[in-house]
C-alpha positions in Angstrom: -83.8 -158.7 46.8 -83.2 -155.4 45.1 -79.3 -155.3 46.9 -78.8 -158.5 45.5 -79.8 -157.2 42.1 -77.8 -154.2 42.3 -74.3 -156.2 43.5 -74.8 -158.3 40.7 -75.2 -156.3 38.5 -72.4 -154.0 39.6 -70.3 -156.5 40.0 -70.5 -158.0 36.3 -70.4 -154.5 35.0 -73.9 -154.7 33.0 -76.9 -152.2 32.8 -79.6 -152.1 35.7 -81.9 -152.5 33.0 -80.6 -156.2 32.7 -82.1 -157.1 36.1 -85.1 -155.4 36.3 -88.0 -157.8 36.9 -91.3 -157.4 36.0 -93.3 -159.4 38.2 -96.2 -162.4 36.7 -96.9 -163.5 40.1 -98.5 -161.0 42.8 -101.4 -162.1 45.5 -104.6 -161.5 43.7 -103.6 -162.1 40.7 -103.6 -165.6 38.8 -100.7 -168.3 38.1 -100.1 -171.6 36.9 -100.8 -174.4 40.0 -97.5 -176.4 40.1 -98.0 -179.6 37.9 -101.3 -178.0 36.4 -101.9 -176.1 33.2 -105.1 -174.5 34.9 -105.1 -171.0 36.2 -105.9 -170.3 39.5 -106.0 -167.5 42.1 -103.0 -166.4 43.9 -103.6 -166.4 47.4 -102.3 -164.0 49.5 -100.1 -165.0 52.5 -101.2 -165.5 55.6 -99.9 -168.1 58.9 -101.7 -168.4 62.1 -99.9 -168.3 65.5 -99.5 -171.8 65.4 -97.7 -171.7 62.1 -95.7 -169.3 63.2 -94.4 -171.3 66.4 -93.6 -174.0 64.0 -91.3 -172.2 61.8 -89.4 -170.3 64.7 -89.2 -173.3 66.6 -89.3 -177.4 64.6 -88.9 -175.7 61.2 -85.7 -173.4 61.9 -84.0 -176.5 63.6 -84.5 -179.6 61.4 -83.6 -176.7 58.9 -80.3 -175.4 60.8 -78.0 -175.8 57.7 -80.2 -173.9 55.2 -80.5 -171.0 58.0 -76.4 -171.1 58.6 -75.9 -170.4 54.9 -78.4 -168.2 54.1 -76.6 -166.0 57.2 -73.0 -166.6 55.4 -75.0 -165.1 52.1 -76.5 -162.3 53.8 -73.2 -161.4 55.2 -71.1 -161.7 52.1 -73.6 -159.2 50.5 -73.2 -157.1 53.5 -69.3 -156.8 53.0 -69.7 -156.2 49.3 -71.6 -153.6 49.5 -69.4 -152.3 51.8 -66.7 -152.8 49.7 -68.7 -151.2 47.1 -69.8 -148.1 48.6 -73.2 -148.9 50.5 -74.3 -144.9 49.6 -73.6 -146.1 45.9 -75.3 -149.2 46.0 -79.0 -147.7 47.9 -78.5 -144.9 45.2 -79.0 -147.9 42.7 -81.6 -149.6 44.6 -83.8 -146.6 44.3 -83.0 -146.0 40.7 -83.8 -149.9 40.1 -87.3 -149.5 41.8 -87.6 -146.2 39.4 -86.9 -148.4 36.4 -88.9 -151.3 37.6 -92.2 -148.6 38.1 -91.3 -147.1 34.7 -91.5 -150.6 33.0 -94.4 -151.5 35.1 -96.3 -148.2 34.0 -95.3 -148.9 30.4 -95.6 -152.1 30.4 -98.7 -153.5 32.0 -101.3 -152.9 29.4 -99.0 -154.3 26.3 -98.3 -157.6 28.3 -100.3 -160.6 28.1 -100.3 -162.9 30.9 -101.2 -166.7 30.5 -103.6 -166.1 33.3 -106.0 -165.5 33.5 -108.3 -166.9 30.8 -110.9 -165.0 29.0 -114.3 -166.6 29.4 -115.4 -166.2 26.0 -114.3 -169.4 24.1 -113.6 -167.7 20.9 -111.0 -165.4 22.6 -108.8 -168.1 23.8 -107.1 -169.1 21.2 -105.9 -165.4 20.1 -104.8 -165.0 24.3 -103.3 -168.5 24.3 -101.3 -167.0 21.1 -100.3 -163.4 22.9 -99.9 -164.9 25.9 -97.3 -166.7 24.3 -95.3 -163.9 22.6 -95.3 -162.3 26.0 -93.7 -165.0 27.9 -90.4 -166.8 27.6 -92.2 -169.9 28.7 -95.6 -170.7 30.7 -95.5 -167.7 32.8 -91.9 -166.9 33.0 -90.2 -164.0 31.7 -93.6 -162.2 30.6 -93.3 -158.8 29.1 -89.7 -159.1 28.3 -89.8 -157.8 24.8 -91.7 -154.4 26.3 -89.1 -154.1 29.0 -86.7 -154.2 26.5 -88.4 -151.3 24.3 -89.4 -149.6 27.6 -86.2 -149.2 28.6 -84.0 -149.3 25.8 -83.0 -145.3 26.1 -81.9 -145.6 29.4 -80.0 -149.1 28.6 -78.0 -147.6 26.1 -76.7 -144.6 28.1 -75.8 -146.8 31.0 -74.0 -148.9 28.8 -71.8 -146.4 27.2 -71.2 -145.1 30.6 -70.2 -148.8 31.4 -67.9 -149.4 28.2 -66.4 -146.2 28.9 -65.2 -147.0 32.7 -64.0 -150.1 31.7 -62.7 -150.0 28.4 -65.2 -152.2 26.8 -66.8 -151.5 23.1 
């Protein structure tokens, strides 16, 4: 995923910082149920051997079409980044996972997450409210006014490197 990140964001000529992503959803931690306002527990994965014959057998035929263009994708990215300069583009990979840590580390304890829900009646309301700042909507986007702070030194430096290359301003 971070490739894709980076192409895109090389190829539209804006700031790393405008892709990082900071994460709501990670196994052991909590989420909205699809259709349900109700926190639960987010499971981590797991299949069982049968599961797994399935998909590499039934699965990936009835789903032959999805699998032929995901394979076009994946090699379209491949011959961008080619044509981009695959040293370049892992260089930015691992200065995207340095941002993403950075915003992680400063981020994590001034975001409130939807879920889960404090026990204590009388605190739900004030989370409810936080949680609510924090989050474009639900439990999307969280944390993106601290991401913006977080990296808002960095941001500006790459983008007058960017206006500069390109005549932008």
């Amino acid at each position: 995923m971070e490739e894709s990140l980076v192409v895109l964001a090389m190829l539209a000529q804006i700031p790393l910082t405008d892709v990082v992503i900071y994460s709501s959803k990670q196994s052991g931690g909590y989420g909205f149920a699809k259709g349900n306002e109700d926190c639960v527990k987010l499971e981590k994965k797991w299949t069982t051997p049968k599961i797994d014959e399935y998909i590499l057998g039934d699965y990936q035929k009835a789903n032959k079409d999805d699998y032929l263009l995901y394979n076009a994708a994946q090699r379209s990215l491949d011959k961008t980044i080619d044509a981009l300069g695959r040293k370049r583009v892992e260089e930015n990979v691992e200065l995207l996972k340095s941002l993403r840590q950075q915003n992680e580390d400063q981020c994590t304890s001034k975001t409130t997450m939807p879920c889960p829900q404090p026990k204590d009646e009388s605190m739900k309301e004030e989370h409810k409210r936080l949680a609510k700042e924090s989050c474009y909507f639900a439990d999307f986007g969280c944390g993106h006014a601290c991401t913006d702070v977080a990296l808002s030194d960095y941001a500006e430096k790459e983008w007058a490197s960017i206006t500069s290359l390109y005549g932008r301003g």
